[in-house]
N, C-alpha and C positions, 0 to 999 in steps of 0.2 A: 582421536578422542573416542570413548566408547560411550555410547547412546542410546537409553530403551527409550523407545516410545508405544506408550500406552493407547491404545485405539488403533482401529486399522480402517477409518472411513478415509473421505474425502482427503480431509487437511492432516490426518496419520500418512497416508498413503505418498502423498506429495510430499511432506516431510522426509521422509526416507527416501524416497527417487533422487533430491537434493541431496542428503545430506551422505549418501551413496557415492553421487558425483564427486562431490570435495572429501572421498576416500576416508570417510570412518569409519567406524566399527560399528554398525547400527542392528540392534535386536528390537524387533516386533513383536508387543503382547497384542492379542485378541481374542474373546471367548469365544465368536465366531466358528465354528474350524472349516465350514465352506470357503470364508472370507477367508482365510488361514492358507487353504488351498493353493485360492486363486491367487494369493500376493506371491506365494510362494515360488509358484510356475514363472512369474514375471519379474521378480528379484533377486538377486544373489546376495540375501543376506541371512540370518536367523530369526525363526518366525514361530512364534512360541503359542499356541494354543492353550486360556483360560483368563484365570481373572486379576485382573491388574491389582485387586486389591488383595491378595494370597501372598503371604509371603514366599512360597513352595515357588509358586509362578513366574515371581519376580527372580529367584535366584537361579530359575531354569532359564531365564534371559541373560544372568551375568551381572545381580546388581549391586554384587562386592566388588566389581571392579570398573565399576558405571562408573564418569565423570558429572555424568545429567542424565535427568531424566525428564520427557517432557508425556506428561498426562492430558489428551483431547479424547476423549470417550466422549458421548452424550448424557452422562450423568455427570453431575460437579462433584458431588460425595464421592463418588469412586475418584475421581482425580484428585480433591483435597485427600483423601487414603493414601494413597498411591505416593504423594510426596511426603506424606507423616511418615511413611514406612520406608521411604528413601533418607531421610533425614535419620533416623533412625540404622539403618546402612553405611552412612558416613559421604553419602552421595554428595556432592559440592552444589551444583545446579540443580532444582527442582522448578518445573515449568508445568501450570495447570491453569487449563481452559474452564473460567466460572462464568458461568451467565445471569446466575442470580444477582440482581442489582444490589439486595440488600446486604451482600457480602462484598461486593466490586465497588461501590461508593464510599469517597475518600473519607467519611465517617460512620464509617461502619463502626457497627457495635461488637463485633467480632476482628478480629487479625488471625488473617492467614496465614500472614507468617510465621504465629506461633503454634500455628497447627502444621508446618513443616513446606508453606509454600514459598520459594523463595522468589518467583517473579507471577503474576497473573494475567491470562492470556483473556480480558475481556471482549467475547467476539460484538458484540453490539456497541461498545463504543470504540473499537475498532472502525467498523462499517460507516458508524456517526459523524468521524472526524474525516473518510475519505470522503464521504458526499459532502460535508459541510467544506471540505479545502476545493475540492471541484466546484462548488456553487460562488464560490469567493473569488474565484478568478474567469474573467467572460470570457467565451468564443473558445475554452484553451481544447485541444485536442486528446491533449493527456496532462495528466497530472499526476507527481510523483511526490514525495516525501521521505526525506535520509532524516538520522539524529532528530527525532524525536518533531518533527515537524520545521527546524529550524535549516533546514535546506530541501530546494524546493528545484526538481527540475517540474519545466511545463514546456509542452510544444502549441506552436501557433501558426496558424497558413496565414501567409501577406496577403491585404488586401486594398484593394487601390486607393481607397479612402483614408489609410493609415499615417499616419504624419512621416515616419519612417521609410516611406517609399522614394527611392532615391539616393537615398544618402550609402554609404559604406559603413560596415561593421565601424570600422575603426572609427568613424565621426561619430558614429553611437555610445561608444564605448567612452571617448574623451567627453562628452556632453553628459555621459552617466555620474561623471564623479562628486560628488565623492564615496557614492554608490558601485557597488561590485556587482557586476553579474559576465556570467560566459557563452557566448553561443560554441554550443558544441558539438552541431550536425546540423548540416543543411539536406534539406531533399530538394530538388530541380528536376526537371522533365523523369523522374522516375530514377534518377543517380542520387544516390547517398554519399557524403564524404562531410569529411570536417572544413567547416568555413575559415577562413582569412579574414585579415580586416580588408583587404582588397575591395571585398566581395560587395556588390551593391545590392541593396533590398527590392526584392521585385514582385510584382502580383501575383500569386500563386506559389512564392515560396513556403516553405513547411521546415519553422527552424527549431530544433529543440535547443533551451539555455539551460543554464543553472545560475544560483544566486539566493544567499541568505534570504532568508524572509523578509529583513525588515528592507531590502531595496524592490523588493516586487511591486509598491507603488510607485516605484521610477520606470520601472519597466512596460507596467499598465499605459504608462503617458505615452512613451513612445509610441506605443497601438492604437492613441487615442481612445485605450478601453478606461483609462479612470474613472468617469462617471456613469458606468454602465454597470450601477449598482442593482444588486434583487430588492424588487420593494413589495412583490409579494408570491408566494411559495404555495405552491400545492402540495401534500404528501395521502398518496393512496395506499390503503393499506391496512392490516390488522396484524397488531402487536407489539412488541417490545422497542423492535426497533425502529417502528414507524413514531413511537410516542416520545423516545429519546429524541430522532431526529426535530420534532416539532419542538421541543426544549431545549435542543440546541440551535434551531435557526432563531425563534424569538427574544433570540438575545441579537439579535444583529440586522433581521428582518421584522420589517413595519406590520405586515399583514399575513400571517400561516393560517393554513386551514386544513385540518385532518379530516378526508372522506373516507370514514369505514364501514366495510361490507357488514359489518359485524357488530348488533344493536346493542348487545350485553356490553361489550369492550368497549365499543363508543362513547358509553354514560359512564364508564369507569375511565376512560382515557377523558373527559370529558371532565370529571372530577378535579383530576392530577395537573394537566393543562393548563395553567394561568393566563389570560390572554390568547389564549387557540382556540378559533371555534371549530368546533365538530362537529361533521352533519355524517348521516345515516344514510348511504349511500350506495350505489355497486360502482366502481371508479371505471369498469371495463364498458360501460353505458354511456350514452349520449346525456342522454338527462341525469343521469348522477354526477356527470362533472362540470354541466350546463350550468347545475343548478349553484354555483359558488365561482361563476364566470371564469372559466378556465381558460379561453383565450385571451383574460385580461392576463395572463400569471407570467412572470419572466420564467417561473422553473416551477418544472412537476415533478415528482418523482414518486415512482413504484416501489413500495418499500413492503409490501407483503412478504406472507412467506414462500407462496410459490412465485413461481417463474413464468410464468404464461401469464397470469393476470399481469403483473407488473409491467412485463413488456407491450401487451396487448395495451392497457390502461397510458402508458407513452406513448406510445402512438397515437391514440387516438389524442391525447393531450395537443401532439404535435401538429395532427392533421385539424384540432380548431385555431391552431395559432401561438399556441406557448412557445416562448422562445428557446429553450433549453430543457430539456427533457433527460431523464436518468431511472433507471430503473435496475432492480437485485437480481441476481440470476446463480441460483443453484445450478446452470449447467452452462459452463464454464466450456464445454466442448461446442456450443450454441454460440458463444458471445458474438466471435466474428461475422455470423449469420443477424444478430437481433442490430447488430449496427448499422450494417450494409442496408436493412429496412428502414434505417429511418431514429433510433435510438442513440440518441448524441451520444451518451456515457453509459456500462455495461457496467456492473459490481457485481464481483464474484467474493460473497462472503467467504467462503471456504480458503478460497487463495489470498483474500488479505488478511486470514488469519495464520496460514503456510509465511508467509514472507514476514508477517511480525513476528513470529518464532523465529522464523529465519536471521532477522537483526537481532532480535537477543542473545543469539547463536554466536552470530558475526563480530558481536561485542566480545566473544571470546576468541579474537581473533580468526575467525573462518570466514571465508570472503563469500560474497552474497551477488548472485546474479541477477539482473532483472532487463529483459526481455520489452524495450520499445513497440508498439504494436508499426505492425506495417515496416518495419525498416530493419534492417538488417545490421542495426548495432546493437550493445546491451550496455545497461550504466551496471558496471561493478562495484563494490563499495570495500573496503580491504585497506586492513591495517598494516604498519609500517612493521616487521619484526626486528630485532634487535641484530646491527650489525649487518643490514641488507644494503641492496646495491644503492635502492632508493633512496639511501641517506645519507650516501659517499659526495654529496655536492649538490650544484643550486638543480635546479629541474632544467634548464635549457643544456647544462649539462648529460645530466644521467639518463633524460628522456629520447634522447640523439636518434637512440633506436627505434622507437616507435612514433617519430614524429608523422605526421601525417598519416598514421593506423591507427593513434588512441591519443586523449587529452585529457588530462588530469582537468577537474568542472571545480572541485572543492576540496580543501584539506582542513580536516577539524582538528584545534588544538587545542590543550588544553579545554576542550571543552567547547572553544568556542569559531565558527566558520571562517575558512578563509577563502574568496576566492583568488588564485596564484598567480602569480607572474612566471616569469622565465627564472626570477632572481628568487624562489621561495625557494627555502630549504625544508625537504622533507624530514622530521625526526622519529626516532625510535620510537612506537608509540602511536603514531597519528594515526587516524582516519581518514583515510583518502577516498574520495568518487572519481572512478572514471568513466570515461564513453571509451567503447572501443570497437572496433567488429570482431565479431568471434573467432574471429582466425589468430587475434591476437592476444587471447585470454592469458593461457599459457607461461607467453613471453612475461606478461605481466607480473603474474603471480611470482615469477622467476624473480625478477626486480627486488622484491618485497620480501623472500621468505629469508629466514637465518641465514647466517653464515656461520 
């Protein structure tokens, strides 16, 4: 498939590294031409110095024979451009990053799509829905999201107090029904591999599952985490998506409370807020977070726009008592570092706006990596093509060869989750999640592609 993408920051830059790997055709606009330079030196693709909204520019990229195009500049106008003139092209796929709410909210007074955008890459409620799916589930270690939020992997370390300690996958698994879900990697003394139902639960284990959404309250029992609901929410921070996120927990949390550095924004967030109080505050300070009991808080989180506050501001959250702590981070080369201190959960807005591009991508069938922290597997997500080996028979069949390498977590049909047996039949068409180690990516993709 051929690809311009317009912008060459952060989440441009990543996009092309990706979509490199899975061997397309990818051309780089940017007006930059340092920026232009430096990509250059480090990728082997087409790298087009000027302005995404030129039509001259665009066709010095190739966008009569583009398939998509995906527009993430810093301005929204130039990316709403950018697909008008794609559209205009005959381009099939147009993908633009808006931040403007009043153009992103599901009654807008405006449609994008008549102005030539065919899917909209909303980076703040993006970010809104990863913190509000991590605050929804306790203690989890990671938290991931396929198909639109409706498959759900999460990892969890055993703890001795767990109801589940003891018992074997498999007694788990028959006591789950009529609920679906899959353990699909276990860590033990520092070995990674895929569990059995053999396998007994033990303290300190670290098992990542998969499982529709709607069985994740069967799942929480097992952990004895069901009632270890949030009952009240700290958010530190100034701006947009500090004031989303307080609007989306108070739909679900009893008690939020928005501490902003920032007095102007604070009596305007303050305004818009229905039920959030908001105090005038520096959140990176004793007495600014003191002052709204912050060791009472099950969850704080650093939603600014830098990075240092927010982490700083977790911390300190942590070190008076809060039980869960989260905070944003523009540096993404940091994360592994702001956790190892102390920061339960790292958001890299940049990269979760890479990877939902990335599933809109994958929806046209190109398969999608995503990289477990700490472990040495990755969940792929990847469609069945028409006529592949994948769909020559039931799965305890066709999977013979990767058994104990990789394990199919979910297959989405027609829309809607399955998780599989031995006896599911994969069809032309699905959406399949797997675990796998990356040794076995490869073999995979082989399974799945045409014949």
């Amino acid at each position: 498939m051929q690809i311009i993408i317009v912008g060459a920051g952060q989440v441009g830059f990543d996009l092309a590294v990706h979509l490199q790997r899975s061997k397309h055709d990818v051309a780089l606009v940017e007006a930059d031409q340092q920026r232009c330079e430096t990509i250059g030196e480090k990728l082997d693709i087409l790298v087009v110095q000027g302005s995404g909204s030129s039509p001259q520019t665009l066709e010095a990229a190739g966008i009569q024979q583009a398939q998509m195009v995906v527009a993430v500049t810093s301005v929204d106008e130039v990316n709403i451009m950018v697909c008008a003139l794609a559209q205009q092209y005959g381009v099939e796929r147009r993908i633009a990053r808006v931040r403007r709410r009043e153009l992103t909210r599901r009654r807008a007074a405006v449609s994008l799509k008549s102005l030539g955008v065919s899917h909209v890459i909303d980076s703040e409620g993006i970010i809104v829905g990863i913190i509000d799916q991590i605050a929804r589930i306790p203690d989890a270690v990671e938290v991931f999201a396929y198909h639109d939020g409706e498959v759900i992997i999460v990892r969890h370390v055993m703890t001795a107090q767990m109801p589940i300690i003891g018992h074997t996958l498999a007694e788990a698994l028959q006591k789950a029904e009529p609920h679906r879900l899959l353990a699909v990697a276990l860590r033990r003394r520092g070995e990674v591999r895929i569990p059995t139902g053999d396998d007994v639960f033990k303290p300190g284990d670290d098992y990542t599952s998969v499982m529709p959404k709607g069985s994740l309250p069967k799942y929480l029992s097992f952990l004895g985490l069901e009632r270890r609901s949030v009952r009240k929410a700290i958010v530190g921070g100034s701006g947009p998506t500090a004031v989303l996120l307080c609007e989306r927990f108070k739909e679900w949390i009893e008690d939020v409370t928005l501490v902003d550095p920032d007095r102007e924004h604070g009596q305007l967030a303050a305004e818009q807020l229905d039920g959030v109080e908001v105090i005038h505050g520096e959140p990176t300070e004793r007495d600014g977070l003191g002052e709204v009991n912050v060791s009472d808080a099950d969850l704080y989180v650093g939603a600014g726009k830098r990075t240092t506050p927010n982490v700083m501001s977790a911390l300190l959250a942590r070190s008076e008592g809060t039980a869960k702590v989260v905070a944003l981070s523009n540096e993404p080369h940091n994360n592994r570092l702001f956790r190892k201190i102390g920061v339960h959960h790292v958001v890299s807005p940049r990269r979760a706006m890479a990877w939902e591009i990335m599933d809109l991508i994958h929806r046209g069938r190109i398969s999608m990596e995503l990289q477990l922290r700490d472990l040495d597997i990755e969940s792929l997500a990847i469609r069945a093509e028409p006529r592949s080996k994948i769909t020559r028979g039931a799965l305890h069949k066709v999977w013979e060869p990767l058994k104990g390498k990789a394990i199919v977590g979910a297959v989405i049909h027609g829309g809607a989750p399955e998780i599989p047996s031995g006896a599911t039949h994969v069809e032309e068409g699905d959406e399949v999640i797997v675990v796998t180690h990356p040794g076995s990516v490869r073999n995979i993709e082989d399974l799945f592609r045409k014949r």
